[in-house]
C-alpha positions as a Markdown table, in Angstrom:
| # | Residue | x | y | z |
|---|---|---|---|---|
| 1 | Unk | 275.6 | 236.2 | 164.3 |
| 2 | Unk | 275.1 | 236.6 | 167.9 |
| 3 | Unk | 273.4 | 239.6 | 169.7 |
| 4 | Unk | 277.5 | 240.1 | 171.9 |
| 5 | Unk | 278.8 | 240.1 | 168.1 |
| 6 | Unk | 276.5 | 242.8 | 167.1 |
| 7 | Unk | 277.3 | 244.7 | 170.4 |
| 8 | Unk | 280.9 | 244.5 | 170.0 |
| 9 | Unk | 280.7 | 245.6 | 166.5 |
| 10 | Unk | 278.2 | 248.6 | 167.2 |
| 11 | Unk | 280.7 | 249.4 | 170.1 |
| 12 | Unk | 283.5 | 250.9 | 167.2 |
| 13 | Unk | 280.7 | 252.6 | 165.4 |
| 14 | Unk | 280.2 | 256.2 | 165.6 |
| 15 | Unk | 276.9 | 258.0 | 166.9 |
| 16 | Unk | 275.8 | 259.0 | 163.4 |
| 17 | Unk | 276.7 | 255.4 | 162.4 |
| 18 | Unk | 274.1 | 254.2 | 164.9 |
| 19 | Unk | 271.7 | 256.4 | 164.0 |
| 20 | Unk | 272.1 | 256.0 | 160.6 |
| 21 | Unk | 271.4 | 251.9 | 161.5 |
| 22 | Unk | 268.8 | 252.8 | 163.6 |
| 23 | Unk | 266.6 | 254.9 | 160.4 |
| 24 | Unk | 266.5 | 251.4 | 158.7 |
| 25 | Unk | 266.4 | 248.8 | 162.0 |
| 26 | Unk | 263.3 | 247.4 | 160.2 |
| 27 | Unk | 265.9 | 245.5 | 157.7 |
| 28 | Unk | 268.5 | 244.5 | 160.9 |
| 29 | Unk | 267.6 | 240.9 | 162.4 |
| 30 | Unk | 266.1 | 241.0 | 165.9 |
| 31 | Unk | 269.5 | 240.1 | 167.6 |
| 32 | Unk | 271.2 | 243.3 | 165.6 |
| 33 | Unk | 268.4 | 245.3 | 166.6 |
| 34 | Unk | 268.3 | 244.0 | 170.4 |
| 35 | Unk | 272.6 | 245.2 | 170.2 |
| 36 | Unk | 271.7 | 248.9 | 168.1 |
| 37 | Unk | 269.3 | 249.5 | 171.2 |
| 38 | Unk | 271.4 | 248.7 | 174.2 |
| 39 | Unk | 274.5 | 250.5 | 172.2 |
| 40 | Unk | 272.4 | 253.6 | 171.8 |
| 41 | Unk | 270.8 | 253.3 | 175.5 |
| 42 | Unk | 274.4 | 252.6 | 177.0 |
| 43 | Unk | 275.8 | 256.1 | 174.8 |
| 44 | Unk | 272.5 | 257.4 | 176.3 |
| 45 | Unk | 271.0 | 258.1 | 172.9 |
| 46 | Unk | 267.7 | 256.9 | 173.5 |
| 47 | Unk | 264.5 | 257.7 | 172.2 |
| 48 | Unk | 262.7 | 258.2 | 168.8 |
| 49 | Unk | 263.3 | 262.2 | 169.1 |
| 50 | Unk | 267.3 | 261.7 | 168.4 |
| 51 | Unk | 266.5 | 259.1 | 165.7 |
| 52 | Unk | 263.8 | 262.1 | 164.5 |
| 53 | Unk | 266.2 | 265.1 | 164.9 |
| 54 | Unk | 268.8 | 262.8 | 163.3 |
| 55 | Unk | 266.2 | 262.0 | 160.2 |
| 56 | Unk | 265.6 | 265.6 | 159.8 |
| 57 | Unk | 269.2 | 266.4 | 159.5 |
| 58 | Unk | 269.5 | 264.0 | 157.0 |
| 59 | Unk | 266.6 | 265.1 | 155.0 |
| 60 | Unk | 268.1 | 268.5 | 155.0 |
| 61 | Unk | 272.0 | 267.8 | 154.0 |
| 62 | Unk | 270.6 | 265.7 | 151.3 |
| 63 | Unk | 268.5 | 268.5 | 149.8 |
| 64 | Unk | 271.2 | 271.0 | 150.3 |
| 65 | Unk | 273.6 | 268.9 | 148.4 |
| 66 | Unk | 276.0 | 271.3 | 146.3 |
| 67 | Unk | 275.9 | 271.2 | 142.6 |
| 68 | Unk | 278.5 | 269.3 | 141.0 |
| 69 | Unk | 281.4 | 271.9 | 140.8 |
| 70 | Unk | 283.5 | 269.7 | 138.4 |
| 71 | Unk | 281.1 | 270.8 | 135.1 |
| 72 | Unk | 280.9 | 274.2 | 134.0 |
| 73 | Unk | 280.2 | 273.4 | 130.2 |
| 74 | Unk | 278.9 | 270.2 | 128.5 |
| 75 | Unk | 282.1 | 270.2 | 126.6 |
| 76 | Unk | 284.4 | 267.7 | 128.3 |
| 77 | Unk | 287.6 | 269.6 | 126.7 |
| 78 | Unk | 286.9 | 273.0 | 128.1 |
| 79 | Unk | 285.8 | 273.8 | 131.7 |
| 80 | Unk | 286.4 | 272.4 | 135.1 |
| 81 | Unk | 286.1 | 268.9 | 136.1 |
| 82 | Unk | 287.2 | 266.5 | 138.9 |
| 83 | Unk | 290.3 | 264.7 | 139.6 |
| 84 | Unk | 292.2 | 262.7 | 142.3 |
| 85 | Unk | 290.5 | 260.9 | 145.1 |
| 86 | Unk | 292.7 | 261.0 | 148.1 |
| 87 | Unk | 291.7 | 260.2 | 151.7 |
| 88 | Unk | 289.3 | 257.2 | 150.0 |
| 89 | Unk | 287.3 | 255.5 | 152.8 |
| 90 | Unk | 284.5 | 253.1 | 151.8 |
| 91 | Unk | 281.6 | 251.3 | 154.8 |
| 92 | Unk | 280.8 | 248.2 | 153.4 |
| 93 | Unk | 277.4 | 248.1 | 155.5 |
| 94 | Unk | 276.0 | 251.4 | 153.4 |
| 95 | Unk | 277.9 | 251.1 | 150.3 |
| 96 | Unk | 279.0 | 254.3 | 150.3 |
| 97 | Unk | 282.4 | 255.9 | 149.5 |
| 98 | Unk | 284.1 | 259.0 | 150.8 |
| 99 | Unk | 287.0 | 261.1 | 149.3 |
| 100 | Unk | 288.4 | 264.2 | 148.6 |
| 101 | Unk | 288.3 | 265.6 | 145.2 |
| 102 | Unk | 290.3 | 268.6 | 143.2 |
| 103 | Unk | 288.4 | 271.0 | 140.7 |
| 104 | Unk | 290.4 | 271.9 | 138.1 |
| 105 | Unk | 289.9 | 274.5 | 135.0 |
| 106 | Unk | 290.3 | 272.4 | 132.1 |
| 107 | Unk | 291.5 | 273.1 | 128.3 |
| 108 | Unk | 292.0 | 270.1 | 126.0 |
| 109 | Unk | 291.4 | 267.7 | 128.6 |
| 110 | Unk | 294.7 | 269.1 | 130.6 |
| 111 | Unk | 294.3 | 270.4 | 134.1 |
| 112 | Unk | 295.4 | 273.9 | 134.4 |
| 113 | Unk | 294.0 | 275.8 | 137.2 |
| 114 | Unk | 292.6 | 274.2 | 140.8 |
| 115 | Unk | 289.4 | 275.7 | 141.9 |
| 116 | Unk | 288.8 | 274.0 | 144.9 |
| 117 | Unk | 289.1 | 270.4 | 146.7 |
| 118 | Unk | 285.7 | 268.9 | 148.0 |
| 119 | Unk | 285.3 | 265.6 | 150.5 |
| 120 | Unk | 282.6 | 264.1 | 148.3 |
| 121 | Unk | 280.6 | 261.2 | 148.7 |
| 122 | Unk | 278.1 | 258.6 | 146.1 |
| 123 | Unk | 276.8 | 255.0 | 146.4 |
| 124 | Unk | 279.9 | 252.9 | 145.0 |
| 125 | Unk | 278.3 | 250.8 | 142.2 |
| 126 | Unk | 278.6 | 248.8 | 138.9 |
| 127 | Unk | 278.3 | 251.8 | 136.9 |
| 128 | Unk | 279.4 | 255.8 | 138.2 |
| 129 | Unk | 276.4 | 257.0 | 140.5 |
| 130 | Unk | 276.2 | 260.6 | 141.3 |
| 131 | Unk | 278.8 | 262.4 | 143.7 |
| 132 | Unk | 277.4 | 264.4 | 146.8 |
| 133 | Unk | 280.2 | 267.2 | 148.1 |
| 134 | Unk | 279.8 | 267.6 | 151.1 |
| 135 | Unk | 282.1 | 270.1 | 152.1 |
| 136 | Unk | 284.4 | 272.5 | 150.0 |
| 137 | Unk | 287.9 | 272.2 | 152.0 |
| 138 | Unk | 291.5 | 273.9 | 152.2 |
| 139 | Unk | 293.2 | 273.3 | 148.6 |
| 140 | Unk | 294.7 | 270.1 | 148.5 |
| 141 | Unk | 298.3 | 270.9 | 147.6 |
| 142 | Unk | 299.8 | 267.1 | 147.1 |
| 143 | Unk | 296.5 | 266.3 | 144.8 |
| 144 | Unk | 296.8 | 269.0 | 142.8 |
| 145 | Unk | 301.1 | 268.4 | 142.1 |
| 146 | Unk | 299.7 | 264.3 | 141.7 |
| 147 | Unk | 297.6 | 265.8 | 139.4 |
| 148 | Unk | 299.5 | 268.0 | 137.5 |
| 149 | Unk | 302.5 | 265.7 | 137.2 |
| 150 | Unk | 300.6 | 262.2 | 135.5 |
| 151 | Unk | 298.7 | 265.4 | 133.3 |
| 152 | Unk | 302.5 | 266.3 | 132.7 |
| 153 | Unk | 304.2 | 262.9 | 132.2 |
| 154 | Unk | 301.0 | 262.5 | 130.1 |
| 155 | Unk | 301.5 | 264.9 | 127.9 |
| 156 | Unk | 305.0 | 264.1 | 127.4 |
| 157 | Unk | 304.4 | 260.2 | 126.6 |
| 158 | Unk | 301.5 | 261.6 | 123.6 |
| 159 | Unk | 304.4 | 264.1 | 122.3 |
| 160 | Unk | 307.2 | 260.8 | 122.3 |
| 161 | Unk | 304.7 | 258.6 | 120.3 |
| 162 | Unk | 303.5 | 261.7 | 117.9 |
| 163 | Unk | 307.4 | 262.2 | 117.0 |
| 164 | Unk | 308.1 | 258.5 | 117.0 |
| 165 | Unk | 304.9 | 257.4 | 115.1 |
| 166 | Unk | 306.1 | 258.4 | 111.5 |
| 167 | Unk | 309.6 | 257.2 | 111.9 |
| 168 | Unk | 307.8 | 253.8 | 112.6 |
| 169 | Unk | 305.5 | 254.0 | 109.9 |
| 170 | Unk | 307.6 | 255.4 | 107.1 |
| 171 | Unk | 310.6 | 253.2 | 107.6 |
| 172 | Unk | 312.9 | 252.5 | 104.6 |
């Protein structure tokens, strides 16, 4: 790529994008550097103190990330856990995925009682990596009637095959 194809793309990237870019320039070629620099000088975000201050910050929302609110116990079939990810937004440059979550109180794996939605975040991968929230948010209404209707229509397809199973089985 050229350094004007860098520049345009860096142009539709946010601040914290750049700066984010700008932590690891040591991996970027010279021409993506060359671009991250005038982007940053032309949104007059110069210097190493904003790439510092920005560093900090991400220091600190990485140690203050929230314990997983989707485990109260270790047994999967009572307590709360996660469902739903609405508002799903992946960057393929970082890897990373964003969404919005539901806690829910669970009891025999059914979701009975929301708890709270969380915009959550993790490295998307081959196999689950662990999920940063970010935020806790405004209950997420449409998730948790999504949720609560496949957990419904669920329920209702294991009841049908329970009833249906012996009349298969047993058939004179």
């Amino acid at each position: 790529m050229e350094i004007r194809d860098f520049a345009k793309e860096y142009q539709s990237k946010t601040d914290d994008e750049l700066l984010r870019l700008a932590l690891d320039s040591e991996q970027l070629t010279p021409e993506a550097n060359d671009a991250l620099k005038g982007e940053l000088s032309r949104r007059l975000i110069n210097g190493t103190d904003r790439v510092s201050e920005f560093r900090e910050q991400e220091s600190q929302r990485k140690t203050k990330q929230a314990a997983d609110p989707g485990r109260l116990f270790s047994i999967y079939t009572v307590g709360r856990h996660r469902f739903g990810k609405a508002g799903y937004v992946y960057n393929s440059e970082t890897g990373m995925e964003r969404f919005t979550t539901t806690v829910f109180v669970v009891l025999l794996y059914f979701p009975l009682i929301p708890t709270g939605t969380y915009l959550a975040e993790r490295k998307r991968g081959f196999f689950s990596n662990p999920i940063t929230f970010l935020e806790k948010l405004p209950l997420d209404w449409e998730q948790v009637l999504k949720v609560w209707v496949v957990a419904a229509g669920s329920a209702l397809a294991l009841i049908w095959i329970f009833k249906l199973l012996p009349r298969l089985l047993y058939k004179s």
